[in-house]
N, C-alpha and C positions, 0 to 999 in steps of 0.2 A: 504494500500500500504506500510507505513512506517514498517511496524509490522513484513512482510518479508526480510525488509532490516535492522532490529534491529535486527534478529534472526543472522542476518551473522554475525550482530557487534560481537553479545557475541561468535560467533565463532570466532572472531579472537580476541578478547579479553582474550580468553583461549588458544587458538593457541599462540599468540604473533608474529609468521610470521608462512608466510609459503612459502615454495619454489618450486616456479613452480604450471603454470595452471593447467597443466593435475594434478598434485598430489592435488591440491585445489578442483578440481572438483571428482574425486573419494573419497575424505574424506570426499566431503558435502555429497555425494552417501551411502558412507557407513554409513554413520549417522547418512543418512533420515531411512535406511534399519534397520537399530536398535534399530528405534522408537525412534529416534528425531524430536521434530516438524518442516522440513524444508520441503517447499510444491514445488519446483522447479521439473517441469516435468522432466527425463529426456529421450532420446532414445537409442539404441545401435548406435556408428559412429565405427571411424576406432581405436580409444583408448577404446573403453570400453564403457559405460555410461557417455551419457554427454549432457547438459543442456544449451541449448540457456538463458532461463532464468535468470540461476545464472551469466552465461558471462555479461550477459547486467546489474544485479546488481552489481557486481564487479566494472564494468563499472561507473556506476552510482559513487556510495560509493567513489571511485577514483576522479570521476570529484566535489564532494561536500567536497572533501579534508579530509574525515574519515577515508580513508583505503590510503595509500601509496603503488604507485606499481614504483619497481624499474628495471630496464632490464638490464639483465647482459651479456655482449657479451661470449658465452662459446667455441670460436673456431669455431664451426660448425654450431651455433644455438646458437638465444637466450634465457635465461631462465629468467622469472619474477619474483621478490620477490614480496611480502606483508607483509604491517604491520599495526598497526592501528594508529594509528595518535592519539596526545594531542586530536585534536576539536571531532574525533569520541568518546575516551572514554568521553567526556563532551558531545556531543550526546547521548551516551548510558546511563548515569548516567541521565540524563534527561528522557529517554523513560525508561522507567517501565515495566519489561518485564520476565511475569515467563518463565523460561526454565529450564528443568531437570538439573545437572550438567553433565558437558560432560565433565572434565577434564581429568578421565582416558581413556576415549576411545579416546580423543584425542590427549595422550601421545604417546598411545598404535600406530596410525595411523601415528604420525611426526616420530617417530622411524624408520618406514618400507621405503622403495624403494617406486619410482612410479609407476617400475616394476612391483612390488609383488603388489601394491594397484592397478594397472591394470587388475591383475588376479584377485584378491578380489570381487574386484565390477563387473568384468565379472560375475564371478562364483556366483555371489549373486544375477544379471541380469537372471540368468537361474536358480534361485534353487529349480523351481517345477520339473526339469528332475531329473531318476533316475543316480548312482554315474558315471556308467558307460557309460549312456548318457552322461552326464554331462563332462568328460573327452576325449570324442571324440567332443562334441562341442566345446570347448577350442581348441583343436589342429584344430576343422576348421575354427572357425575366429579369430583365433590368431597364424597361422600356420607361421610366419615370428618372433614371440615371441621363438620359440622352448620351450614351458614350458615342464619340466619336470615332471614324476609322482611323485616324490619327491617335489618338485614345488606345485605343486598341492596340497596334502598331507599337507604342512605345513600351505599352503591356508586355508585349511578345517579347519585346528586344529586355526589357527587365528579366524574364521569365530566365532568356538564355543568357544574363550576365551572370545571374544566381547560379544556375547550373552551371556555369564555367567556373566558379570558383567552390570548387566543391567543400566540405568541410575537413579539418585538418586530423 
C-alpha cells in the first residue's frame, strides 16, 4: 500500500508544488504513459484522464500531513496548490524507494498549461487511433476546448520530446 503513496512523495519531491488538480492529475497520467512506475487506474471523464485512485491518495498524503494542499479563491473557482511538507520529505527519506529520475519530464510538464496537458493526456488516452482519427476524436470530446490543428501539432511534437528523453 505505502509503496504507491511513496511513489507520489518522490513526485512531488521533484515537482516541489504543483498547481491545481486537474494539472496534478494529467502529469501523474502522463508519466504513468512514459513509463513511470505509477499504477493508478485511470478512465476518460469530462477533463481528460482521470483517477479516483490518485484523488483518494492525495487525499490520504494530505490528511497524514506529507503533502500540503492549499485552496486558493480564483474569482470564479477555486484552484488547489500542493507541496510537500518537512514530515513527508522525513517520510520519504525513511521509505527507500527506487524510481527512475523524473526530473526533466517533470520540468518539461510544470512549464505547460493544464490546457495543453488536457490535450496531452487526451491524445495519449487515444494513441492507438490513426492521426486523422485521432484529430477528429479531440474535436468530439473536447468540442467546448476548440483545440486547434496547430494545438494539436504542438501536442504531438511534446508527446515525442517526452518520449525522446526517456527516464534515467
Amino acid at each position: 500500500m505505502l509503496t504507491n503513496h511513496a511513489k507520489l512523495m518522490q513526485f512531488f519531491s521533484v515537482a516541489n508544488d504543483v498547481s491545481g488538480r486537474k494539472k496534478l492529475q494529467k502529469m501523474i497520467y502522463i508519466l504513468q504513459r512514459c513509463h513511470m512506475p505509477f499504477e493508478e487506474k485511470y478512465q476518460f471523464h469530462f477533463y481528460g484522464p482521470y483517477s479516483e485512485e490518485l484523488s483518494l491518495r492525495v487525499e490520504e498524503l494530505c490528511n497524514l500531513g506529507f503533502i500540503a494542499e492549499e485552496k486558493e479563491d480564483r474569482s470564479n473557482y477555486f484552484q488547489y496548490n500542493y507541496t510537500i511538507t518537512d514530515d513527508g520529505k522525513s517520510f520519504l527519506d525513511q521509505f527507500r524507494l527506487e524510481m527512475p529520475d523524473m526530473t526533466t519530464h517533470v520540468k518539461m510538464l510544470k512549464e505547460k498549461s493544464s490546457r495543453f496537458l488536457e490535450l496531452v493526456s487526451t491524445m495519449l488516452f487515444f494513441d492507438d487511433l490513426a492521426e486523422d482519427e485521432l484529430y477528429e476524436k479531440i474535436h468530439t470530446v473536447k468540442p467546448k476546448q476548440n483545440y486547434t490543428d496547430t494545438e494539436i501539432s504542438d501536442a504531438q511534437l511534446f508527446i515525442r520530446s517526452l518520449r525522446e528523453s526517456p527516464p534515467s
